[in-house]
N, C-alpha and C positions, 0 to 999 in steps of 0.2 A: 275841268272846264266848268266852269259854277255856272255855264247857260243855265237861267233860273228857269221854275216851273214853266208851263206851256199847256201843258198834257201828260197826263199820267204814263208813269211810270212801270212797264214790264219786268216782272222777275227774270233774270239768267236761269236755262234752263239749271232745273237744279233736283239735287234728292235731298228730304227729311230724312233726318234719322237721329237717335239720343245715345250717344255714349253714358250708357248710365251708373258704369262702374268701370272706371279705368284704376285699376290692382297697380300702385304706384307703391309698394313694401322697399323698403330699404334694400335686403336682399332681392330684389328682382326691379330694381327701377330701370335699369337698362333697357332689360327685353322690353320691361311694360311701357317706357315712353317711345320705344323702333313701334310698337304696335301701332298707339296713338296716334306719332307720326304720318305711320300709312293709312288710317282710316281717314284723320283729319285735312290733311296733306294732299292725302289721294285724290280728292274729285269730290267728297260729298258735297260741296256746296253749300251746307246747310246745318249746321251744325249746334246742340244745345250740350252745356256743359251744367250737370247740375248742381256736383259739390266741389269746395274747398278745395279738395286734397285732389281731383282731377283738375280742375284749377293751376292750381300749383302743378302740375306735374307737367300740363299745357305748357308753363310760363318756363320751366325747366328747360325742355324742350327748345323754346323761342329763343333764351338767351342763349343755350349752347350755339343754336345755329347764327347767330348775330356777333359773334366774334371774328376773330381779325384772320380767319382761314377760311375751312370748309364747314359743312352747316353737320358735324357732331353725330349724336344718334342717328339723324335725317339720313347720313349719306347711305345708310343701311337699307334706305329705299328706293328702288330703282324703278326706273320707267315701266316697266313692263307690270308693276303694281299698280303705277298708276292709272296704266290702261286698263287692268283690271277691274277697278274700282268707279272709274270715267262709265266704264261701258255699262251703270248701273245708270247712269242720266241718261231716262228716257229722254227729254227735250232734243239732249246732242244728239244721240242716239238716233232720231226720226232724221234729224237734220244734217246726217254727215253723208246718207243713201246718198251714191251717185258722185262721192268729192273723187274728186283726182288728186293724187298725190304728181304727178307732172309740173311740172311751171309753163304756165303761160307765154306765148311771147308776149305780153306787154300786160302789166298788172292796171287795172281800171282806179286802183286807188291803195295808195303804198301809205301810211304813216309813220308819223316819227315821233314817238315819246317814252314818258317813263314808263318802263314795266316792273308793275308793283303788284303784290297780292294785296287785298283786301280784308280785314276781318272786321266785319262789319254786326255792330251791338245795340240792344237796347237799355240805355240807363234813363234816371232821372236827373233834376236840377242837383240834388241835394248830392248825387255822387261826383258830379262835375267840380263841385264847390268844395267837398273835402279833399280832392285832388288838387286843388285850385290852378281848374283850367277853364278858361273863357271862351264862354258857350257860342259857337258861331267860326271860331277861327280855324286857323291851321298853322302848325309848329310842327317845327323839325324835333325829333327823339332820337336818343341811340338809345341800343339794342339791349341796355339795362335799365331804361326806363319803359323800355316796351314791352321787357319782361315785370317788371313791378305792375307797369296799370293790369296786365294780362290777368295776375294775379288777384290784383282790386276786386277784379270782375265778378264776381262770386254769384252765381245764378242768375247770372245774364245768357242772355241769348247770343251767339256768335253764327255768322255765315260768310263763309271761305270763299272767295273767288280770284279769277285771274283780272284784277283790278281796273281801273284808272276810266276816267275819263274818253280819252280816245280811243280804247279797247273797247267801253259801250257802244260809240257812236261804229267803230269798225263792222261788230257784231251785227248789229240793228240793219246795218247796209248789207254785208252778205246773207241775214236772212230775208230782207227785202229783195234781195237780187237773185235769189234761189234757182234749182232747176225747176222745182215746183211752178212757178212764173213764166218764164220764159224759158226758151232754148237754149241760150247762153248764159249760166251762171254769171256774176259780178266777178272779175277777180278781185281777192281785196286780200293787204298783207298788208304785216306791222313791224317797225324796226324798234330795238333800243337795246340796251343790258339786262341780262338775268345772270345769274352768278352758273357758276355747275357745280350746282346742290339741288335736293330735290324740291324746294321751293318753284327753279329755276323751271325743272322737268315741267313741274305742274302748271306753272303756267303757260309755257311752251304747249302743253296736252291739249288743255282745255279752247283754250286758242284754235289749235287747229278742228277739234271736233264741233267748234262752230264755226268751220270752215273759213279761218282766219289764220292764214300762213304768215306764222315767227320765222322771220327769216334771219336772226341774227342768231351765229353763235357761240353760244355760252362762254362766258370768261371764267376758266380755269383758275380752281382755287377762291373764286367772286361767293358773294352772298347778295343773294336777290332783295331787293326790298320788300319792303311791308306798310301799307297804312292801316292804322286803327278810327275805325268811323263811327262816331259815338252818336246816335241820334235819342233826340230827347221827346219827348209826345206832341212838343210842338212844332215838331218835324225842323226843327236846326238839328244842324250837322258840326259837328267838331271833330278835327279829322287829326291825328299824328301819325307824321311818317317818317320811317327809319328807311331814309334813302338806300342805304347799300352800297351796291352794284348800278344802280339807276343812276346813281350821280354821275356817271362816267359815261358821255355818251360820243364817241369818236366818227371823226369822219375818213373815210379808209376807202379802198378800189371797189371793196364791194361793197357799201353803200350805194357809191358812184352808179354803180354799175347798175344793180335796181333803179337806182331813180332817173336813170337814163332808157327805161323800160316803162314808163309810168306816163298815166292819162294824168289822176290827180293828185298832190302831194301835199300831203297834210301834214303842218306842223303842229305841236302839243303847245300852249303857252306855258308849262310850267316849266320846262324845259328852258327858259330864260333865266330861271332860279339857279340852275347848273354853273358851277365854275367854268368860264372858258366856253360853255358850250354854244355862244352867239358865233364862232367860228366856223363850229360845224354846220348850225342853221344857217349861215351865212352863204357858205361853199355848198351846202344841197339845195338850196332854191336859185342857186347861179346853175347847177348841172341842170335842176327840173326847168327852169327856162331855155337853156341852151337845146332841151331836147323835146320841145313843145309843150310842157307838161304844166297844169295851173297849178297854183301855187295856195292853197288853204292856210289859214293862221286861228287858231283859237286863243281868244284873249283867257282864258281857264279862270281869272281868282286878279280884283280888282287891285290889291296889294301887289300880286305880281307886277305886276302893269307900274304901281307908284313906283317899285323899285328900281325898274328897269325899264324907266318909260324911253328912254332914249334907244335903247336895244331894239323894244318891239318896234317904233318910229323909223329905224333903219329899216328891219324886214320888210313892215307893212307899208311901209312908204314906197317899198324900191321894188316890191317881189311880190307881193298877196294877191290875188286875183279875189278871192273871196276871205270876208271874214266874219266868223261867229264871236258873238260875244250877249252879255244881258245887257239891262240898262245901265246899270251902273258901272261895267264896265264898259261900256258905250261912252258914258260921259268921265269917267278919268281917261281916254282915250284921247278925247278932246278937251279935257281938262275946264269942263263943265262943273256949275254947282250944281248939287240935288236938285233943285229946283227947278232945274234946264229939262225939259220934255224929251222921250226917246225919241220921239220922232224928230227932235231938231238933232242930236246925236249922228241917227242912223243918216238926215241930208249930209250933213258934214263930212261926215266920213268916207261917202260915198262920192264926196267928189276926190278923194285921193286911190281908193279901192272900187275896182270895177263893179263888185256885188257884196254887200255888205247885211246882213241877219244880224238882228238885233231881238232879243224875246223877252217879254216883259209879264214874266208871272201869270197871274190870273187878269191881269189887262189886257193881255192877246201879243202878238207881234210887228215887227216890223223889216223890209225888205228895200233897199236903196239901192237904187242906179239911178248915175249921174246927176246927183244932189234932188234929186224927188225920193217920196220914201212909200211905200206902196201898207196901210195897213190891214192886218192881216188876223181878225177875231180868236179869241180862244175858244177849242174844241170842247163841249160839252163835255163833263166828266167830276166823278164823283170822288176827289183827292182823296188818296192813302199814303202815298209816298213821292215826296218831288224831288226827291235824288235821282239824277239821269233823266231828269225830263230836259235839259237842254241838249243832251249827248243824244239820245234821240229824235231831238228836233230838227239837229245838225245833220242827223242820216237821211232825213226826207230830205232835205236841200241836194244833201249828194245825190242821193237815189235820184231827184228831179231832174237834175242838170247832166246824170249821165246816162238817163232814158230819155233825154229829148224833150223836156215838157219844157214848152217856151210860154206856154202862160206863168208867167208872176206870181198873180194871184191866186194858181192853183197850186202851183207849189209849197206855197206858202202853206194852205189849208192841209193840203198833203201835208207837210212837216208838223204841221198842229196836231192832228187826229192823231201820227205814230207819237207824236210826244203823252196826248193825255191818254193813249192805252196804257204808255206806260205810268202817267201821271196814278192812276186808277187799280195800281197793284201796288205790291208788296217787290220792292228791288229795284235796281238797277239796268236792267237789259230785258228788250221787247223778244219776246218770246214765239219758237217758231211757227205755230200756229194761228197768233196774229200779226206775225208779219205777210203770212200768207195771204190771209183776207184781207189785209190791209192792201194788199200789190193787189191785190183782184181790183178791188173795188176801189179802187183809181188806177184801174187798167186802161180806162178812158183817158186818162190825159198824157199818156206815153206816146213817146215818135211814132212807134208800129215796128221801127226793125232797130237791130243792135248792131248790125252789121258792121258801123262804123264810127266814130267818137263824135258825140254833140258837139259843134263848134260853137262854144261858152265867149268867146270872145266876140264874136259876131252876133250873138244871142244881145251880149250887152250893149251891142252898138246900136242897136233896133230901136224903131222910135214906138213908145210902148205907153198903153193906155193907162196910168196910175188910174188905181181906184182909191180914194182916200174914205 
């Protein structure tokens, strides 16, 4: 979801730590990349690789697992390490007190996209350039050229996580929606592909210890995917991803059957990218309507959108109840020039989509119902990292609309602030401790009880003060 800046940016909870000499010998490269595997793999989150030769050994590692079976040395690592290892992030750790492993009868908000690990670096221009990749975009890799950049990488910084997009924006809502807050946690759960390798396990782990139930399982014999996300000091992003296992994302009884359980149903826009997969998106926002359920779209990456402009115009036109997107995919949405204002973007669109978020960097927001556009200031904050300030801007919207907050314009503000907490760190994901404060301190403009589902459709019917 390129929802652009907003509000800074929160790290996933996470642990430091330096592998600073991985014993990669000829005679013992085996054991030594199963070790790697399970420190890397396991849960650190955070990870710095200092030489060459652990490098390489990394990059070893990544190809074995990127071939056309099971993920090689990796399969040597089982779940139970990886809990071992998870249970070393304090973050998750404060925030999983009190989870139930139970299933709800009815999930508050189910998604649907790719599940990809993250390895996420810091390079310069000059490394991008020898590679010659252009700085800003996103390109597809397979699993030997994801082992060569890996390689590249030679005293860079590397931090693991269980990826994407709508995995942030997931996270940010269940620690907004905590037991911490209220009495009734949020349910919140995510669908897609992971392979059954330990890629797979680990993002499956991590997921749940920020109290984000993976409910789909593993495809046998699959390899999980991976994006590599190269940021540069000017804070662009260059991301390649070796789809995997992601690419295949099916619609089956028990899809069905969750999203026939579900408040809200978020689809991923990259998921448009997928072969075939407008079928499935197609067939789960016909079950999420048949069983009351609103219908989310994130427009993710404005390229997507040229590609497949017809695809998302079927969903969004026929299914969406809400959609997130920045400005610039705002206006390839409606097939605007640059020059065309967010705010004429967000009226447009909102006469086809009941509630439409539009976020526009360090110029603030915007929030449309029924062709008015309500604007919405940007949160004060001191930018570090604008990776996931849309994804968490996206989680206040949700958090607003399923605590009942019928003002607009508060919610708006509310989505601004969690975004520039995290606009204001280092990472991707708003972290449990100020999602906490953040839920306090717009504890004022919640319903008062959870008792029963905000009716969003009636919300949007209301004849409502735009503040422009």
């Amino acid at each position: 979801m390129a929802l652009s800046l907003l509000s800074p940016v929160s790290i996933s909870a996470s642990l430091s730590f330096t592998l600073s000499a991985i014993t990669a010998t000829s005679n013992n490269a085996s054991s030594s990349r199963n070790r790697t595997a399970t420190s890397f793999f396991g849960g650190s989150l955070n990870l710095r690789i200092d030489s060459m030769a652990d490098k390489t050994d990394l990059c070893l590692v990544l190809c074995t697992n990127g071939g056309g079976g099971g993920g090689g040395e990796l399969d040597d690592m089982d779940e139970g390490e990886i809990e071992r290892i998870g249970n070393q992030d304090e973050d998750d750790d404060d925030f999983i007190i009190g989870h139930s492993n139970t299933s709800p009868e009815r999930w508050d908000v189910l998604g649907l996209g790719q599940a990809m690990v993250d390895f996420s670096g810091v390079v310069d221009d000059e490394f991008l350039e020898k590679l010659g990749l252009e700085k800003g975009t996103r390109k597809l890799i397979n699993h030997e050229e994801r082992g060569k950049l890996l390689q590249a990488m030679d005293g860079c910084s590397y931090k693991a996580a269980a990826g994407g997009s709508l995995s942030n924006t997931l996270v940010a809502l269940a620690r907004l929606g905590s037991h911490s807050i209220v009495d009734r946690p949020l349910n919140v759960a995510m669908a897609g592909s992971i392979g059954g390798d330990p890629l797979g396990s680990f993002y499956g782990t991590k997921l749940r210890r920020a109290n984000v139930n993976f409910l789909s399982a593993p495809i046998k014999d699959g390899t999980t995917g991976t994006v590599i996300v190269l940021t540069t000091p000017d804070a662009q992003r260059t991301m390649l991803a070796y789809q995997g296992t992601s690419s295949v994302v099916n619609y089956d009884s028990c899809l069905a059957s969750l999203i026939s359980k579900t408040n809200v149903f978020v689809v991923e826009g990259y998921l448009f990218e997928l072969p075939d997969t407008i079928r499935t998106i197609t067939k789960a926002c016909e079950e999420a309507h048949r069983n009351g359920a609103l219908v989310a779209v994130t427009a993710s990456d404005v390229s997507c959108i040229e590609r497949h402009y017809d695809d998302f115009w079927d969903i969004v036109g026929n299914y969406a109840d809400i959609v997130f997107a920045n400005s610039d995919e705002a206006r390839a949405f409606c097939h605007f020039s640059a020059e065309e204002s967010p705010i004429s973007a967000t009226r447009y669109m909102s006469h086809f989509v009941p509630f439409v978020s539009v976020t526009d960097g360090i110029n603030g927001s915007y929030i449309g119902v029924k062709g008015e556009a309500i604007y919405i200031p940007p949160s004060p904050c001191v930018p570090v990292d604008t990776c996931g300030a849309g994804d968490a801007y996206a989680s206040g919207i949700l958090y607003g609309i399923l605590r009942g907050v019928s003002d607009l314009k508060g919610m708006g503000d509310m989505a601004a602030t969690i975004a520039a907490t995290v606009v204001g760190q280092q990472g991707t994901r708003l972290r449990v401790q100020d999602a906490v404060d953040l839920a306090r301190s717009h504890a004022y403009r919640l319903k008062g009880s959870d008792d029963s589902f905000f009716d969003f459709r009636a919300f949007c019917n209301l004849t409502c003060n735009l503040c422009m």
